[in-house]
ROSE-4610 file (N, C-alpha, C; in Angstrom, 1 decimal, always signed):
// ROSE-4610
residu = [X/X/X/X/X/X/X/X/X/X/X/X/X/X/X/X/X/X/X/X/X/X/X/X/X/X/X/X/X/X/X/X/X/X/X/X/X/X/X/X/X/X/X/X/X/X/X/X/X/X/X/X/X/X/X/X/X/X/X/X/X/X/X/X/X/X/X/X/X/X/X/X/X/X/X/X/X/X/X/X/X/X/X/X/X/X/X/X/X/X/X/X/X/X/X/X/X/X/X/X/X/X/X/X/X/X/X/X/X/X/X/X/X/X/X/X/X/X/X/X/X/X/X/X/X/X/X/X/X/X/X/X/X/X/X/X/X/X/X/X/X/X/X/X/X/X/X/X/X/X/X/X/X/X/X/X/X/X/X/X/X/X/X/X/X/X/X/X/X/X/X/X/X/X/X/X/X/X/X/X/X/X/X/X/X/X/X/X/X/X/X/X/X/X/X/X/X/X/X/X/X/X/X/X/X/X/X/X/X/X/X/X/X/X/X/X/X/X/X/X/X/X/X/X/X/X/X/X/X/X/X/X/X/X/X/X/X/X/X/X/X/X/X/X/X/X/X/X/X/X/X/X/X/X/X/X/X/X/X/X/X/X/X/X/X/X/X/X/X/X/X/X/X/X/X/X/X/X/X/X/X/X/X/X/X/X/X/X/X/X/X/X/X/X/X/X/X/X/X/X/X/X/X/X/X/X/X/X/X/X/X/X/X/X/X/X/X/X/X/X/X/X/X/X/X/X/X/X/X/X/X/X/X/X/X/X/X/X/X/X/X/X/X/X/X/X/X/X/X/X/X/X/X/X/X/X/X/X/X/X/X/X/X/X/X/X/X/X/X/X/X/X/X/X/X/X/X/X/X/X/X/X/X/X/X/X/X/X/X/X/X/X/X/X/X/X/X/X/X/X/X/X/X/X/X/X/X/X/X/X/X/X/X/X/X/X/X/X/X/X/X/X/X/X/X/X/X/X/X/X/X/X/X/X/X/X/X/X/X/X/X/X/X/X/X/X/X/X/X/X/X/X/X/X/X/X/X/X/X/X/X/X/X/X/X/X/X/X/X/X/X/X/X/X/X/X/X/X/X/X/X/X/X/X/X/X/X/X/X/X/X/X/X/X/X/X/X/X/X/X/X/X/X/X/X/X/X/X/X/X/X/X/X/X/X/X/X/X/X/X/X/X/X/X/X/X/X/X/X/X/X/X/X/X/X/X/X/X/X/X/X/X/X/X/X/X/X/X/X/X/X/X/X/X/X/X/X/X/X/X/X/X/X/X/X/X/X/X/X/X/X/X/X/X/X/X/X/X/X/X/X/X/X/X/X/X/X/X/X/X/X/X/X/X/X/X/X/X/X/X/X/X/X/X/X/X/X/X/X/X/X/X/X/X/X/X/X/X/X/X/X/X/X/X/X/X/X/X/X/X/X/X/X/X/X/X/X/X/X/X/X/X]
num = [1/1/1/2/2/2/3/3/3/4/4/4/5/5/5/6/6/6/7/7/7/8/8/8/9/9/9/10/10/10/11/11/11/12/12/12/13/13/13/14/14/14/15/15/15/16/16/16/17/17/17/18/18/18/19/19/19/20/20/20/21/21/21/22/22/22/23/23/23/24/24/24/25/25/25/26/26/26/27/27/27/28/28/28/29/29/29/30/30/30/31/31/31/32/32/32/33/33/33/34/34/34/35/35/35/36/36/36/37/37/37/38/38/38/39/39/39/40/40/40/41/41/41/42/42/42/43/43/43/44/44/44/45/45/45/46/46/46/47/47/47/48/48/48/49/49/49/50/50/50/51/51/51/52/52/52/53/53/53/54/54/54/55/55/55/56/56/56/57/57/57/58/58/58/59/59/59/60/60/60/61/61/61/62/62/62/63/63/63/64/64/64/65/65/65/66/66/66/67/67/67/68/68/68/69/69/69/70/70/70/71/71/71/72/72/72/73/73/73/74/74/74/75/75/75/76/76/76/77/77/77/78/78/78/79/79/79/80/80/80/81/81/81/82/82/82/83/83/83/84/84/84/85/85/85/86/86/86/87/87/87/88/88/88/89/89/89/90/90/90/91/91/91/92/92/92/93/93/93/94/94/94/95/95/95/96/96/96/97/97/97/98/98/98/99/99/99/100/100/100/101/101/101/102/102/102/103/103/103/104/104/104/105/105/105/106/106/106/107/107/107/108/108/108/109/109/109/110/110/110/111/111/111/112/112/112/113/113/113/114/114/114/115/115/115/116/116/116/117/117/117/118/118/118/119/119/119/120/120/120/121/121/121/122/122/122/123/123/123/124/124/124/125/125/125/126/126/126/127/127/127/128/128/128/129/129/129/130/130/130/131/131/131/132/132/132/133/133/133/134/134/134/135/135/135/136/136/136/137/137/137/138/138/138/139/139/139/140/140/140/141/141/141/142/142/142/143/143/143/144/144/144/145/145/145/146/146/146/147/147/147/148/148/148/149/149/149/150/150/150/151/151/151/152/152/152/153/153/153/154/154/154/155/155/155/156/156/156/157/157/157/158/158/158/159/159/159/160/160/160/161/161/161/162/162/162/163/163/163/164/164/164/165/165/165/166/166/166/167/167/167/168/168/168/169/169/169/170/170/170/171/171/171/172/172/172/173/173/173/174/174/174/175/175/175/176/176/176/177/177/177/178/178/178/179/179/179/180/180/180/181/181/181/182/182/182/183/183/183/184/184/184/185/185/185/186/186/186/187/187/187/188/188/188/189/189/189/190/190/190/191/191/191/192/192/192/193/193/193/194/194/194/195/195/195/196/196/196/197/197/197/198/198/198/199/199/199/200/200/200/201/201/201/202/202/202/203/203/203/204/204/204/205/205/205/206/206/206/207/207/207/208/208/208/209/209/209/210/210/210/211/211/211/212/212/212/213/213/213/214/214/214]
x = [-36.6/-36.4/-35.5/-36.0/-34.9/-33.6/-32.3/-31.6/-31.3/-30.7/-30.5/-29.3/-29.7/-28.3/-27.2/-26.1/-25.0/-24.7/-24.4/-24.4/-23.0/-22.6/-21.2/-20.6/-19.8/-19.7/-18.2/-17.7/-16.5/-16.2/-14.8/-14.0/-13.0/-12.2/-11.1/-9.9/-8.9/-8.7/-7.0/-6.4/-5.1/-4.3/-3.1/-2.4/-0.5/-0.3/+0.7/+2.0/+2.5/+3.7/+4.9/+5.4/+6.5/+7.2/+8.8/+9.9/+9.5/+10.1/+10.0/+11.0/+11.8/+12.6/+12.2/+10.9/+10.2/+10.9/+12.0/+13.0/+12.8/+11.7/+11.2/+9.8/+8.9/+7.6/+6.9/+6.4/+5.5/+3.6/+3.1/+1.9/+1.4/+0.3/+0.0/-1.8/-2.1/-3.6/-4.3/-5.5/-6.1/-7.7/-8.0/-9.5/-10.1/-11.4/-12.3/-14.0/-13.6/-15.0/-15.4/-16.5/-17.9/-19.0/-18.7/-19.6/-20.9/-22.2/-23.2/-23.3/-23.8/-25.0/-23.7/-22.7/-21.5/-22.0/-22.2/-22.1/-20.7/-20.3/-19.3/-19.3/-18.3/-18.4/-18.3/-18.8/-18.9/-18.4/-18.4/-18.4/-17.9/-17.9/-18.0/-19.3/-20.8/-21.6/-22.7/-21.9/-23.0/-22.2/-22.9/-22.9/-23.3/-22.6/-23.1/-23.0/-24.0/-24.3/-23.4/-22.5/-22.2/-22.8/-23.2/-24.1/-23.0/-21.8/-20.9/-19.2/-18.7/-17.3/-16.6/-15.8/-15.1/-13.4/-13.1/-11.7/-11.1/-10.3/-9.8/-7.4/-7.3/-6.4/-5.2/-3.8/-3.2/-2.5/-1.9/-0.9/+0.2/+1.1/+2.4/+3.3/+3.5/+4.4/+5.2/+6.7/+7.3/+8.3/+9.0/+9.5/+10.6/+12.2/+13.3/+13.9/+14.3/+15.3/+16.4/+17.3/+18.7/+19.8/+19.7/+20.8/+20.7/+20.6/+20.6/+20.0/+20.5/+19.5/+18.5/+19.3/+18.6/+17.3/+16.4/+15.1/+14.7/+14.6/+14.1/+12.7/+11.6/+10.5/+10.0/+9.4/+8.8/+6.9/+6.6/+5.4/+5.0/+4.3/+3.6/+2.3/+1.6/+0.2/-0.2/-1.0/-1.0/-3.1/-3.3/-4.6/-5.4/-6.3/-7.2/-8.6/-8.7/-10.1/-10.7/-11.7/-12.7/-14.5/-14.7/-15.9/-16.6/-17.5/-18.3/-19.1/-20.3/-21.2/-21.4/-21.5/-20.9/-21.4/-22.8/-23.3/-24.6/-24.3/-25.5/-25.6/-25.9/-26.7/-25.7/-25.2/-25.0/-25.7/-24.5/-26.1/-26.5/-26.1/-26.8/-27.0/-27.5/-28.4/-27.5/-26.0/-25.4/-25.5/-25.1/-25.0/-22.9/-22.8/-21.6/-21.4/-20.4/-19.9/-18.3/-18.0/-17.1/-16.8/-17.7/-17.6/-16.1/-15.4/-13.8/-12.9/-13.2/-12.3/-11.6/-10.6/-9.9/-10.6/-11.2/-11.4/-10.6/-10.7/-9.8/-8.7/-7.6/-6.8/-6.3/-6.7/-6.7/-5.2/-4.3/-2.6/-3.2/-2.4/-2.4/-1.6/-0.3/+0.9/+1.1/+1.4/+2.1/+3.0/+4.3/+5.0/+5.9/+6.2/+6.9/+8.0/+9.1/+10.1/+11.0/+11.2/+12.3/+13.2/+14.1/+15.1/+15.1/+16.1/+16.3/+17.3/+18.3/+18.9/+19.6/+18.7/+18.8/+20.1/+20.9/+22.0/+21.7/+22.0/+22.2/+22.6/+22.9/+23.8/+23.2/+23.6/+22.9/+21.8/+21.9/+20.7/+20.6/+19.5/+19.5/+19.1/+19.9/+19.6/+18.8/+17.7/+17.6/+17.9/+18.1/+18.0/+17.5/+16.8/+16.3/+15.6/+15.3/+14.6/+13.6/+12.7/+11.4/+11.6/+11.2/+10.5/+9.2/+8.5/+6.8/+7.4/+6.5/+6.4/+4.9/+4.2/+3.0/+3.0/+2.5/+2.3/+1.2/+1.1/+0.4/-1.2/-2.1/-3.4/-3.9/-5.2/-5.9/-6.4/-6.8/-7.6/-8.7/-9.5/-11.3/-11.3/-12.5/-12.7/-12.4/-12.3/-12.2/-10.6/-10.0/-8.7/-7.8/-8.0/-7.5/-5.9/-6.0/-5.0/-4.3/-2.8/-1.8/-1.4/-1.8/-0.6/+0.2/+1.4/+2.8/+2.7/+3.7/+3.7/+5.3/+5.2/+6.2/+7.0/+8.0/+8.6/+9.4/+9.1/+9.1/+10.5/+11.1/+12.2/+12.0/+11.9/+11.9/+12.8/+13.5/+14.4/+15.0/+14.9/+14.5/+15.5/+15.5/+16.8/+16.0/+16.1/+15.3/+16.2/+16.4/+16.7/+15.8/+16.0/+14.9/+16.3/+15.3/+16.0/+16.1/+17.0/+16.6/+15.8/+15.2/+14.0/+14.7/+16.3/+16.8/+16.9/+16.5/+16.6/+15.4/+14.1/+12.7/+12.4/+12.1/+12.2/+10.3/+9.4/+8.1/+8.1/+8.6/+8.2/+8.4/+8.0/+8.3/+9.2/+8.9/+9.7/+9.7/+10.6/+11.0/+11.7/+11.1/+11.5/+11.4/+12.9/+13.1/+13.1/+12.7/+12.9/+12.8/+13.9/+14.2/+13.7/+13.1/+12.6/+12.8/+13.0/+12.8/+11.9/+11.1/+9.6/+10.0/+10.0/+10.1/+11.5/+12.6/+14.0/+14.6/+14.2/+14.6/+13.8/+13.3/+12.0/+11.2/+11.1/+10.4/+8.8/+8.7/+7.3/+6.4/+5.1/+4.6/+2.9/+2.0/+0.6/+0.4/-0.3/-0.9/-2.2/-2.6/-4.6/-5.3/-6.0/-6.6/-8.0/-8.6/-10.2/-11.1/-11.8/-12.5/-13.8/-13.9/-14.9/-14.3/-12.8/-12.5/-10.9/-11.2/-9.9/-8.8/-9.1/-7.6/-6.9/-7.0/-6.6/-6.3/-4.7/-4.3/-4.0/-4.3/-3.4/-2.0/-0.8/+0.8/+0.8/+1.6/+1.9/+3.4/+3.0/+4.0/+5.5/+6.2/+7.5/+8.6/+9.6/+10.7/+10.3/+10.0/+9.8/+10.4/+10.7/+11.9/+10.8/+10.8/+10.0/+11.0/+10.8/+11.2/+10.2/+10.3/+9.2/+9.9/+9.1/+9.2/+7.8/+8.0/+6.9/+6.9/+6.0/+6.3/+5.1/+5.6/+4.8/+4.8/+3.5/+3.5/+2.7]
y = [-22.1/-21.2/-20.1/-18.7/-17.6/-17.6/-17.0/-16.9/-15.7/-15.7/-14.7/-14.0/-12.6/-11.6/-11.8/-11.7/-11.5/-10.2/-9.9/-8.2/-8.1/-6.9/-6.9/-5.7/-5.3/-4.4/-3.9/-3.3/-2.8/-1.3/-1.9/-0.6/-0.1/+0.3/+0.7/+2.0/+2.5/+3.2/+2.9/+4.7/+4.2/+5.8/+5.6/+6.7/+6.6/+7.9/+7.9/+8.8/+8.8/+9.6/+9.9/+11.2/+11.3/+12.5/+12.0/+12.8/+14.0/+15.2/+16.6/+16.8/+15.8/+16.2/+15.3/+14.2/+13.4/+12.0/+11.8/+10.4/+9.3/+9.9/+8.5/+8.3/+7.1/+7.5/+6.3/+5.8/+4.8/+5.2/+4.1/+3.9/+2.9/+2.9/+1.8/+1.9/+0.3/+0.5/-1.0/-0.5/-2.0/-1.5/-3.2/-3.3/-4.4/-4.2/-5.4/-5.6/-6.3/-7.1/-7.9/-7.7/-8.8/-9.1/-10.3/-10.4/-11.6/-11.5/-12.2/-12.9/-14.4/-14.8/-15.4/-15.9/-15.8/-17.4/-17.6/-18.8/-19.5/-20.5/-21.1/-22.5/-22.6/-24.0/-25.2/-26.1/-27.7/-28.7/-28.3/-29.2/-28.5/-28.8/-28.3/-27.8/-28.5/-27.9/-27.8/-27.6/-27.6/-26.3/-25.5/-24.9/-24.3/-23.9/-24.2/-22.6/-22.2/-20.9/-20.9/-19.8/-19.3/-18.4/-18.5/-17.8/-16.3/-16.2/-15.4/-15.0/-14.4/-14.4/-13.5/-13.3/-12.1/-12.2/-11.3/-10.5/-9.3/-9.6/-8.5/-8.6/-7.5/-7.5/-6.0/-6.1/-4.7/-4.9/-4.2/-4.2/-2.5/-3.0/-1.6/-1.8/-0.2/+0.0/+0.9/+0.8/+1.8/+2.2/+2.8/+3.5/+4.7/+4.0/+5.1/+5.3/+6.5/+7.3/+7.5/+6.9/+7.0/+8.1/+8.1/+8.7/+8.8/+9.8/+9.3/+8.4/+7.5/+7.1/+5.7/+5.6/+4.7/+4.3/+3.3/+3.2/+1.9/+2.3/+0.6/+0.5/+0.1/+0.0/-1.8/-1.8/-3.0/-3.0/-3.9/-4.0/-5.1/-5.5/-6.8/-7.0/-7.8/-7.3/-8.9/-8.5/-9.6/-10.0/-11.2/-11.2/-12.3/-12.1/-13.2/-13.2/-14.6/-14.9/-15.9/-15.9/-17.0/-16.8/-18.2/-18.9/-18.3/-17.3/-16.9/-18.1/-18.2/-18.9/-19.8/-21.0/-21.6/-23.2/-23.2/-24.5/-24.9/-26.4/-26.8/-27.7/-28.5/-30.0/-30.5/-31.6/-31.9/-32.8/-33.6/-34.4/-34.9/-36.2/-37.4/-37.3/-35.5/-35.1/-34.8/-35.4/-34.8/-33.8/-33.4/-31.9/-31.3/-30.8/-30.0/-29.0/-28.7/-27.0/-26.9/-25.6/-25.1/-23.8/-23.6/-22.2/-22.7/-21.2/-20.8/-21.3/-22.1/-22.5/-21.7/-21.0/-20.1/-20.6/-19.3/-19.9/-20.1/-20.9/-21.0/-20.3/-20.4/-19.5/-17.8/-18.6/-16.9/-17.0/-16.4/-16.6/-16.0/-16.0/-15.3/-14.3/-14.1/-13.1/-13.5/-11.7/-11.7/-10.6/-10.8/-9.7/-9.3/-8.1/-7.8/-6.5/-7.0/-5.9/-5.7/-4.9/-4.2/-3.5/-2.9/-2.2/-2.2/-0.6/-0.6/+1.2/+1.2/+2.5/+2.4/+3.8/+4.6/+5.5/+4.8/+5.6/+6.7/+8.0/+9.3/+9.8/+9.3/+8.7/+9.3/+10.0/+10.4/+9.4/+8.0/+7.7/+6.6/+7.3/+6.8/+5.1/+4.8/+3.1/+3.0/+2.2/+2.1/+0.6/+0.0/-1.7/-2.0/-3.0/-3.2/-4.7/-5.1/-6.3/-5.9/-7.4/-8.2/-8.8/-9.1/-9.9/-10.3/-11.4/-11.4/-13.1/-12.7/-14.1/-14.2/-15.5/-15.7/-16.6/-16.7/-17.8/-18.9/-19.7/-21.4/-20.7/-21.4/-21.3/-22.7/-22.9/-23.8/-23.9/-25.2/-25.5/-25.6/-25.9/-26.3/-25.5/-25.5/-25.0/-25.8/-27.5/-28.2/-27.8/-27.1/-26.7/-28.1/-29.1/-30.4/-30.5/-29.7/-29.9/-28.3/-28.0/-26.9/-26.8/-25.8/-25.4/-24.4/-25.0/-24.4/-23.3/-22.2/-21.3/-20.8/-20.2/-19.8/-18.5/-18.5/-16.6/-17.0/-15.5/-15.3/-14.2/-14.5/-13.3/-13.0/-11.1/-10.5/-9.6/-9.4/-8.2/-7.8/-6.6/-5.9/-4.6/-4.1/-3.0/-2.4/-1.2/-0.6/+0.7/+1.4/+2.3/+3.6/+4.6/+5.6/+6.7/+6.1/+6.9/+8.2/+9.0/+10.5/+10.9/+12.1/+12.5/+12.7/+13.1/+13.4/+12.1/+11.1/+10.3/+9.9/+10.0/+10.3/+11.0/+12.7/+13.5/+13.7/+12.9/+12.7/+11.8/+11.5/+10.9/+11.5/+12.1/+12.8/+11.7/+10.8/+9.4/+8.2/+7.7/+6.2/+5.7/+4.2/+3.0/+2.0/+1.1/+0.0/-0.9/-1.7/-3.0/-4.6/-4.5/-6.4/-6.7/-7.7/-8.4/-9.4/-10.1/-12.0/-12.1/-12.8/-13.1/-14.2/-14.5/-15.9/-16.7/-15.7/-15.7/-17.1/-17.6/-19.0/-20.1/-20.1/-20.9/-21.8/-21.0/-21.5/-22.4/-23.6/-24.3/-24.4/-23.5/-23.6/-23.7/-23.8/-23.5/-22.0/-21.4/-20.5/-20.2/-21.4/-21.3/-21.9/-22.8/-23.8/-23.7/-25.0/-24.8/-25.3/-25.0/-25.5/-26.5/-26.1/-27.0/-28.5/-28.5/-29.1/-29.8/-30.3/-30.4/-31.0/-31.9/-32.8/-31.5/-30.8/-29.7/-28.6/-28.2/-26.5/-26.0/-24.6/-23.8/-23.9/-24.2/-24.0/-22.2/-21.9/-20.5/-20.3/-19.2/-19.3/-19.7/-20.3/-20.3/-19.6/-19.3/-18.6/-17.8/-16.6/-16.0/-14.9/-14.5/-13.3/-12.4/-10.9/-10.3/-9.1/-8.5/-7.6/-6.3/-5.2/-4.2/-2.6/-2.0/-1.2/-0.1/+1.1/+2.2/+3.1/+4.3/+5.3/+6.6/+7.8/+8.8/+9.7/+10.0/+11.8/+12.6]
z = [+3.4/+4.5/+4.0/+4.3/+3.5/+4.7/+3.5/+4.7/+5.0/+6.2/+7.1/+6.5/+6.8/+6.4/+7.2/+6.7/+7.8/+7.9/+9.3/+9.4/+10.5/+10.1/+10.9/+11.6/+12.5/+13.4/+13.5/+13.2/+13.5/+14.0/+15.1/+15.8/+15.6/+15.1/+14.9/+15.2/+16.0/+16.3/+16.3/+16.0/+15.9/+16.3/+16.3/+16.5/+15.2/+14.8/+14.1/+14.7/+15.1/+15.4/+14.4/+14.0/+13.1/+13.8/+13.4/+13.9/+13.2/+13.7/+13.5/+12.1/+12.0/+10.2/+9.2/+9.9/+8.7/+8.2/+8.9/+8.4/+9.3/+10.4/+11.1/+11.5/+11.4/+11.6/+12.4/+13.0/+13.7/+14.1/+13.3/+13.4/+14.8/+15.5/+16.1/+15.4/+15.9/+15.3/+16.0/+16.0/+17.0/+16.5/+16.1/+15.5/+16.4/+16.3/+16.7/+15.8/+15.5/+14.2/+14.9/+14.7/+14.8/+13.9/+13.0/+12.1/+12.9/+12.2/+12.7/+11.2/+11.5/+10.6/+9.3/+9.8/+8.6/+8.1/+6.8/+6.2/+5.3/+6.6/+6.3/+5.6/+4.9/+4.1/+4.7/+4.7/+5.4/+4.1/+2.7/+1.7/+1.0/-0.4/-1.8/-1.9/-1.7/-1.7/-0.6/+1.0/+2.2/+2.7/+3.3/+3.9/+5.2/+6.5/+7.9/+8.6/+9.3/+10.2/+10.8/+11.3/+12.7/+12.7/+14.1/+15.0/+14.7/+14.9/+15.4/+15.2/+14.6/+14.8/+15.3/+15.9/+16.5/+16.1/+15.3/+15.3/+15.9/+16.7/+17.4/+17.1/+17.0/+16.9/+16.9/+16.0/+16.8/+16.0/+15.3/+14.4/+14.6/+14.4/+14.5/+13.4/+12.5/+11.4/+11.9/+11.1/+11.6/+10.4/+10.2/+9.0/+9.1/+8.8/+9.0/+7.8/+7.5/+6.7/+7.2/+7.6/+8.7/+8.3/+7.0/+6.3/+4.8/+4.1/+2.2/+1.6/+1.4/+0.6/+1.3/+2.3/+2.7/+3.5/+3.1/+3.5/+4.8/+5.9/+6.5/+6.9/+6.9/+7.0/+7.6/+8.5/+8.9/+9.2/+9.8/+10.6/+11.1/+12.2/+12.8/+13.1/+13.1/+13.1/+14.0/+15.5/+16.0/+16.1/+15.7/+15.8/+16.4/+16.9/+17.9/+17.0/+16.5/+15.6/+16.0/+15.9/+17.0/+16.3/+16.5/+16.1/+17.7/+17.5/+19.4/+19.6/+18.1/+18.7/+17.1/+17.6/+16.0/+16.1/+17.0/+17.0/+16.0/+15.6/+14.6/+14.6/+14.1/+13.9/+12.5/+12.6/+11.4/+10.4/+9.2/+8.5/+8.5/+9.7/+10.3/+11.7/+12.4/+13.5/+14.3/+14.4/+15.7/+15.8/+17.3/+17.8/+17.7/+16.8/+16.8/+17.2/+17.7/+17.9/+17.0/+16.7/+16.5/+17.4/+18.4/+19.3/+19.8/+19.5/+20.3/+19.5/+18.3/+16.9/+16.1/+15.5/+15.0/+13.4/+13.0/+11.5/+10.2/+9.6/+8.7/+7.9/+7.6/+6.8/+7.5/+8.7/+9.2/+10.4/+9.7/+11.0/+12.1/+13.6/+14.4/+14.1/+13.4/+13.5/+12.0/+11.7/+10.4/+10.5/+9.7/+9.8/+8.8/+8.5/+7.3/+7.5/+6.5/+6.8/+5.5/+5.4/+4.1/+4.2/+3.6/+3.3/+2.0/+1.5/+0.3/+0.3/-0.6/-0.8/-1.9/-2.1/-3.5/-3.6/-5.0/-5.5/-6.2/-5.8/-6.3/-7.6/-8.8/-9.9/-10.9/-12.0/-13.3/-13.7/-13.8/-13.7/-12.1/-12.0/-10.5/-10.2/-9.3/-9.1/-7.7/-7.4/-6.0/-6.4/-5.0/-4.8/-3.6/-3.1/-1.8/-2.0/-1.1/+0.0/+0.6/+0.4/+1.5/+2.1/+3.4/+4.1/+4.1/+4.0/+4.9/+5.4/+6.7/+7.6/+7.6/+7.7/+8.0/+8.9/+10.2/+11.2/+10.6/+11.6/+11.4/+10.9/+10.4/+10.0/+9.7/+10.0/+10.1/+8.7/+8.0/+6.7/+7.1/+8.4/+8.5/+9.6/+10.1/+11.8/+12.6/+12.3/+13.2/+13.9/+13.2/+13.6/+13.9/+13.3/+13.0/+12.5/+11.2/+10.3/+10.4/+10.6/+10.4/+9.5/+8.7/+7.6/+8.4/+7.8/+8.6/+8.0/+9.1/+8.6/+8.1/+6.8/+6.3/+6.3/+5.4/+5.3/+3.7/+3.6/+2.1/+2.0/+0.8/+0.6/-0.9/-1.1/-2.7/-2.3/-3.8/-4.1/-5.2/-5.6/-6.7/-6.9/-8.0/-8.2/-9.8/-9.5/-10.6/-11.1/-12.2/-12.7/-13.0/-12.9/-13.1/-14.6/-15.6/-16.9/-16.7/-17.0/-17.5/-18.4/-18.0/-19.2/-20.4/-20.4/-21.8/-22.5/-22.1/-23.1/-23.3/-23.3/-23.9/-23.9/-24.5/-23.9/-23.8/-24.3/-24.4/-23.3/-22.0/-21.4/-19.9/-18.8/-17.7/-16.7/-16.8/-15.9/-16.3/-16.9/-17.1/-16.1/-15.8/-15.0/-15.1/-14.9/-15.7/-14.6/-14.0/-12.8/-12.8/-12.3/-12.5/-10.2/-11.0/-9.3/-9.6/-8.2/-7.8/-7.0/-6.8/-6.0/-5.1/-4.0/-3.7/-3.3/-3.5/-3.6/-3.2/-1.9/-1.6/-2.5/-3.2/-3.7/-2.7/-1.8/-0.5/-1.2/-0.6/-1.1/+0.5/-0.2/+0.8/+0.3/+1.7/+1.5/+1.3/+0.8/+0.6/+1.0/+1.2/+1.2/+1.3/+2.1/+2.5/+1.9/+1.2/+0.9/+1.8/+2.9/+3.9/+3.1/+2.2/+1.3/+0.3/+0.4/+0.3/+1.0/+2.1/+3.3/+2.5/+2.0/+1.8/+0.0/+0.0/-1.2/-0.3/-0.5/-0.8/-1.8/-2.0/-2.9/-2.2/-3.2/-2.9/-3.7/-2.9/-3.1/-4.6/-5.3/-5.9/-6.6/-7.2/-6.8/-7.3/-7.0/-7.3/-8.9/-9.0/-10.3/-10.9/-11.8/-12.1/-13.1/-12.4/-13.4/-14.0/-15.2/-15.7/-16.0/-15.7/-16.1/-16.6/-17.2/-17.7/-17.3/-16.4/-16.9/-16.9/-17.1/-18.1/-17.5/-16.9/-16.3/-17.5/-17.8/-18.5/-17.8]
């Protein structure tokens, strides 16, 4: 039997507003998806139709410059995902549904926020902070099993060299980060092909970098 294409439909529409001297800005934005024909995993190697899925959702960013050097920036993004039409037969005949099931790996709410302010200094230092939160998400459609939902903390402090000290180089920058700051243990990623396995998400990691504009 050939299979059927999946075919998909999106709307999307948004608005930006920014203060008249540029140090404050706020986005809003709201989508709605509808994919047909989506082949989702049942196994490692089965695979099962929905008829249907529908994503709708709305997310708002916002972004201040208060004073000098300093930066605050956030966003939230709220979403509704759903199995429309998601009935089939399984492998020993029953009749299943997953219609109105949240599909896998997918949060309702995510949200993120930062800060950071840059020192003015012969050679200039910025330092600043993350946030990301991720709400609960499901591993299967059966929406059975919760992976909790976590929050993450990074923060980082970077130097920006003077050109007089390479002078073949238009911008040097040197940056130390921490990933993961609490060494928070969490899920990352659910395999609907195979339930009892997550990805765990990274842990506590220190990077150092260096780069270089001409």
């Amino acid at each position: 039997m050939p299979l059927r294409l999946t075919t998909s439909r999106t709307y999307e529409t948004g608005v930006k507003v920014q203060t008249a001297d540029k140090r404050a800005e706020v986005t809003v934005s709201a989508f709605d998806i509808e994919r047909k024909n989506v082949y989702v995993p049942e196994s490692g190697i089965n695979f099962d139709l929905a008829g249907k899925i529908a994503s709708r959702g709305v997310e708002i960013a916002a972004g201040v410059n208060p004073f000098g050097g300093l930066k605050l920036w956030g966003n939230v993004a709220f979403v509704h995902s759903r199995f429309v039409d998601f009935d089939y037969i399984d492998g020993n005949g029953n009749p299943t549904s997953y219609s109105g099931m949240t599909p896998p790996n997918v949060p309702s709410f995510v949200a993120n926020a930062g800060a950071s302010y840059r020192f003015d200094t012969a050679w200039p230092i910025e330092i600043g902070g993350s946030m990301r939160h991720v709400g609960n998400r499901f591993n299967f459609q059966d929406n059975l099993v919760t992976m909790n939902a976590y929050t993450l903390f990074d923060v980082y402090a970077f130097v920006d060299v003077p050109k007089s000290v390479f002078n073949l180089v238009d911008q040097t920058r040197i940056t130390f980060r921490i990933r993961n700051l609490t060494d928070k243990r969490y899920a990352q990623w659910g395999d609907p092909g195979y339930t009892d396995q997550v990805i765990l998400g990274a842990p506590r990691s220190y990077e150092v970098a260096a780069s270089f504009k001409w």
